[in-house]
C-alpha positions as CSV (number, residue, x, y, z in Angstrom):
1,X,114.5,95.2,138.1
2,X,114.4,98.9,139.1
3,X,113.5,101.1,136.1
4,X,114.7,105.0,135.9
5,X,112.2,107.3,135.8
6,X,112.9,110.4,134.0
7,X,111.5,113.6,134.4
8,X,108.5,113.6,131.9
9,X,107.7,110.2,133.3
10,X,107.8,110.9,137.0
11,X,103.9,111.5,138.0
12,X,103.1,111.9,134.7
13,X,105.6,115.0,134.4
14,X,103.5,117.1,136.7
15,X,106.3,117.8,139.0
16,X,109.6,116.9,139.9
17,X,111.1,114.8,142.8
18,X,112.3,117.9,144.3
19,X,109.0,119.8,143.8
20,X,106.8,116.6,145.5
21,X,109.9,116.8,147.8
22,X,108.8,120.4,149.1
23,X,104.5,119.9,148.6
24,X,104.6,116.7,150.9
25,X,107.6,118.0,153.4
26,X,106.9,121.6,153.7
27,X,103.4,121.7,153.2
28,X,102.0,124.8,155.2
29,X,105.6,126.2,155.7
30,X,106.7,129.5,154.6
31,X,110.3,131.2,154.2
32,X,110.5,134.4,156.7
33,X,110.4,136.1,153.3
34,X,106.5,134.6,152.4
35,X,107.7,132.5,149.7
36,X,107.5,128.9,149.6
37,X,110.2,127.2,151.6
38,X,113.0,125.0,149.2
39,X,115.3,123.9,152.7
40,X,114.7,123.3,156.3
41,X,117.5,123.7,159.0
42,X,116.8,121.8,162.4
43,X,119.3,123.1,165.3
44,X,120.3,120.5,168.2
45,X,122.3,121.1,170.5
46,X,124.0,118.6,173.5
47,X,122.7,118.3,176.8
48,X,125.3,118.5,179.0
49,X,127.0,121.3,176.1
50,X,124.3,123.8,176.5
51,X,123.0,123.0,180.1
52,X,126.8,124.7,181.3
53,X,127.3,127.2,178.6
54,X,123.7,129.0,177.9
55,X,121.6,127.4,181.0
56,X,119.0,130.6,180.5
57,X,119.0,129.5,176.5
58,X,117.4,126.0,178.3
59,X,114.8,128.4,180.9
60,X,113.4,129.8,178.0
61,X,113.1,126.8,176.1
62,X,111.4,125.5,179.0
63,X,108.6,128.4,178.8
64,X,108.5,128.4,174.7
65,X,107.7,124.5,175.1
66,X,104.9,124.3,177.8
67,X,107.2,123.7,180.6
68,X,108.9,120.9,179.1
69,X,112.1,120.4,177.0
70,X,112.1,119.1,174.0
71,X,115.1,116.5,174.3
72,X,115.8,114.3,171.4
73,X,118.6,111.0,171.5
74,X,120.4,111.0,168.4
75,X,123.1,108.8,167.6
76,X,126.6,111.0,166.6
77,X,129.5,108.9,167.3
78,X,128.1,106.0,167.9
79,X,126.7,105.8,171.1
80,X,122.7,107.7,172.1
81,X,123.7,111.1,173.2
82,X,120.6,113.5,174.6
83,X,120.5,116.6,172.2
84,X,118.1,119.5,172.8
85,X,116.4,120.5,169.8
86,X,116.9,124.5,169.4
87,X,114.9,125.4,166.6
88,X,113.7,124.6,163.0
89,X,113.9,127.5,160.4
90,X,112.8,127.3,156.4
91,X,114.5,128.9,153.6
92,X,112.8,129.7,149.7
93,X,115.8,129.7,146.9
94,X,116.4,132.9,147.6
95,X,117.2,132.9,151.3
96,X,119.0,129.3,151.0
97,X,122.5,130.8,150.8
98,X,121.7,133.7,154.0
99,X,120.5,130.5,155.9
100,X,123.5,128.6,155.2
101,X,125.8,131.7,156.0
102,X,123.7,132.0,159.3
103,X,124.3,128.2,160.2
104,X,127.9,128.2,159.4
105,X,128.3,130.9,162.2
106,X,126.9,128.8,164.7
107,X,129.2,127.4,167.2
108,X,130.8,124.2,166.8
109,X,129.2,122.2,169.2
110,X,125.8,122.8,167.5
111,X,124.6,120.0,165.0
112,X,122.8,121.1,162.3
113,X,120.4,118.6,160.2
114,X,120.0,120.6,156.5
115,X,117.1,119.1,154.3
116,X,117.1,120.4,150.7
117,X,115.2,117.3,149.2
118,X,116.1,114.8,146.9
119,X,119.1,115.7,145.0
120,X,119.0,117.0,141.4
121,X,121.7,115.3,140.0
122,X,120.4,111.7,140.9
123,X,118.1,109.4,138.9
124,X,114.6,108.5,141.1
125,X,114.2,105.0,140.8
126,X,111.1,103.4,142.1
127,X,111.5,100.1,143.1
128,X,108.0,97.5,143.3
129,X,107.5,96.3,146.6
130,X,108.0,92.2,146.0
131,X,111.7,92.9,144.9
């Protein structure tokens, strides 16, 4: 049986989910700003979408990335689509809500993966690995 694991409890109240969260996911990262980064936003974009619409956005991709584009498959409606992966920007606490205001004027074909951690709100269970 899974047992909750409260916030004094969770390694031995050093830090919290959402701190480890941030030392083991954004370790050597920074915000623009210098601080310590609290979100990441990863910008794809579709093949086919961005090959007709911003074909120089793909050239200089091209030369940012050694001559090569850096095309991942994710799976969106439920079939492998080829996405191009645009660019990967952090955010402290502070700049978290310019970020988002920056991503939600992005167009709409553009998928945007937001990591902010493990959620506040929920209980971290750990589970042993025989269950």
């Amino acid at each position: 049986m899974a047992d909750n694991i409260h916030r004094k409890k969770f390694m031995d109240g050093k830090e919290t989910p959402q701190e480890t969260h941030r030392r083991v996911v954004y370790a050597g990262r920074k915000c623009p700003c210098g601080l310590p980064p609290a979100s990441r936003a990863i910008t794809f974009a579709p093949f086919k979408e961005i090959w007709t619409r911003e074909p120089e956005r793909v050239s200089w991709l091209i030369q940012q990335n050694n001559g090569q584009i850096p095309i991942v498959e994710l799976n969106t409606n439920g079939t492998p689509e080829k996405f191009i992966r645009l660019g990967e920007v952090f955010a402290c606490d502070i700049c978290k809500p310019a970020l988002e205001k920056a991503m939600a004027g992005l167009p709409s074909w553009v998928l945007v993966d937001w990591d902010e951690g493990p959620d506040p709100r929920n209980k971290v269970q750990i589970v042993g690995a025989g269950v």
